[in-house]
C-alpha positions in Angstrom: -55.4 -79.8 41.7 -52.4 -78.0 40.4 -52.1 -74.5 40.2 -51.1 -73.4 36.8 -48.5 -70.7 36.3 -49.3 -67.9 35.7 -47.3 -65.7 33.3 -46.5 -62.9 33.0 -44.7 -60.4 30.8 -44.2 -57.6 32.2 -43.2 -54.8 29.2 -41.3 -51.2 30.0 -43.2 -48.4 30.7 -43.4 -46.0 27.3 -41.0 -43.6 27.6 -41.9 -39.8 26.3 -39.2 -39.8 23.5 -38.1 -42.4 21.7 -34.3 -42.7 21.4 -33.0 -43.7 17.8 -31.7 -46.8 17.2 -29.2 -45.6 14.4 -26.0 -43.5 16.1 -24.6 -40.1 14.1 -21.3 -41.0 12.4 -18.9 -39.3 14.5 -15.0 -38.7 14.5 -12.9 -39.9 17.1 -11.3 -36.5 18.8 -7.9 -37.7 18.0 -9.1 -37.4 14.4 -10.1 -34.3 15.0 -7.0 -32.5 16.6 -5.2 -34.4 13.6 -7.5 -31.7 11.1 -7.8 -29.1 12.8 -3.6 -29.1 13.4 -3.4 -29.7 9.9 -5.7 -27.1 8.8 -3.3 -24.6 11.7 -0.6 -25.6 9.5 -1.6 -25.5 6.4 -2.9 -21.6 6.7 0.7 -21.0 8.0 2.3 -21.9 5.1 0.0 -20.2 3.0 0.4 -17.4 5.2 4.1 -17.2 4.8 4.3 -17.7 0.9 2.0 -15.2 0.8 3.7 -12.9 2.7 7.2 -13.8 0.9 5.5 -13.4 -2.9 3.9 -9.7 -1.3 7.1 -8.3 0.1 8.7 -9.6 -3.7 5.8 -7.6 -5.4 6.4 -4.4 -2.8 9.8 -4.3 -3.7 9.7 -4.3 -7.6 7.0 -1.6 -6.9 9.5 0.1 -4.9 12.6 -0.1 -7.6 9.8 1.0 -10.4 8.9 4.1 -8.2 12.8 4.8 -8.0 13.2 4.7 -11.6 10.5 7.2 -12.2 12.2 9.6 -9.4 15.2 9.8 -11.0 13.5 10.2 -14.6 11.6 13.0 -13.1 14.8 14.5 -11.3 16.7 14.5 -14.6 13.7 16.8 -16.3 13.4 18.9 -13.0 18.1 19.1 -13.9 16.9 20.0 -17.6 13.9 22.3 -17.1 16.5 24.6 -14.1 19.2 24.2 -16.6 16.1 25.9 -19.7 15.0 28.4 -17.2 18.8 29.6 -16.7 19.8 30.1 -19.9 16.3 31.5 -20.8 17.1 34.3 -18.0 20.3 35.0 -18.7 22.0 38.5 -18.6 23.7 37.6 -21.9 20.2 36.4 -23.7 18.6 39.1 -21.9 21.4 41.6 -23.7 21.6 40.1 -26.8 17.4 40.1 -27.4 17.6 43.8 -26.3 20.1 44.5 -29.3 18.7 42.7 -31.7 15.0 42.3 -31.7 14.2 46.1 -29.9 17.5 48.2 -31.2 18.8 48.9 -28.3 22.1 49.9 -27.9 25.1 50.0 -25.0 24.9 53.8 -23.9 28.3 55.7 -24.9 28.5 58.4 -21.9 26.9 58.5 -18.7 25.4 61.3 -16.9 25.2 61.8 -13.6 23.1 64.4 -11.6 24.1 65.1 -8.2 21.4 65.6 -5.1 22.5 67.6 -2.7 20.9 66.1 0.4 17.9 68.6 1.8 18.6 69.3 5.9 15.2 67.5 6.7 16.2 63.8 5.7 18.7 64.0 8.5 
């Protein structure tokens, strides 16, 4: 009599988790240090236009602020030159004549203080 064969198939024991069978699409690192050096580069030359177009703006700012200074300094020239004449011993004279009657006294008097012992 002949044995028969026995066969059998012995399966893998279950594991706890099953691992997927489909793999996450993934970039190769090179890839990746390609974008990311890009993306260094790109913000640098953003960086620097945007630096160069700031220190253009700063600067018209700056000749605008100039202008006004030497607007204001000319009415600050005008205004002293106003106050001046408005002050002046000739205006001051010549209101004095004409708008309160006052005229240039003719003789002066003088009174003489003899100086009293006790302001030595």
């Amino acid at each position: 009599m002949e044995r028969q064969r026995e066969t059998t198939i012995s399966y893998p024991l279950p594991r706890p988790y099953s691992q997927s069978r489909t793999r996450a699409a993934t970039w190769p690192r090179a890839t990746l240090a390609v974008v990311c050096g890009a993306v260094i580069i790109a913000a640098a030359c953003f960086l620097y236009v945007w630096q160069g177009t700031r220190i253009l703006a700063l600067t018209a700012q700056r000749e605008s602020m100039k202008q006004t200074i030497t607007s204001i300094q000319e009415v600050n020239n005008w205004l002293d030159f106003q106050i001046g004449q408005a002050f002046s011993l000739e205006r001051v004279s010549r209101i004095a004549r004409e708008q309160l009657h006052m005229i240039e006294p003719t003789n002066v008097r003088y009174v003489h203080i003899n100086p009293s012992k006790t302001e030595k």
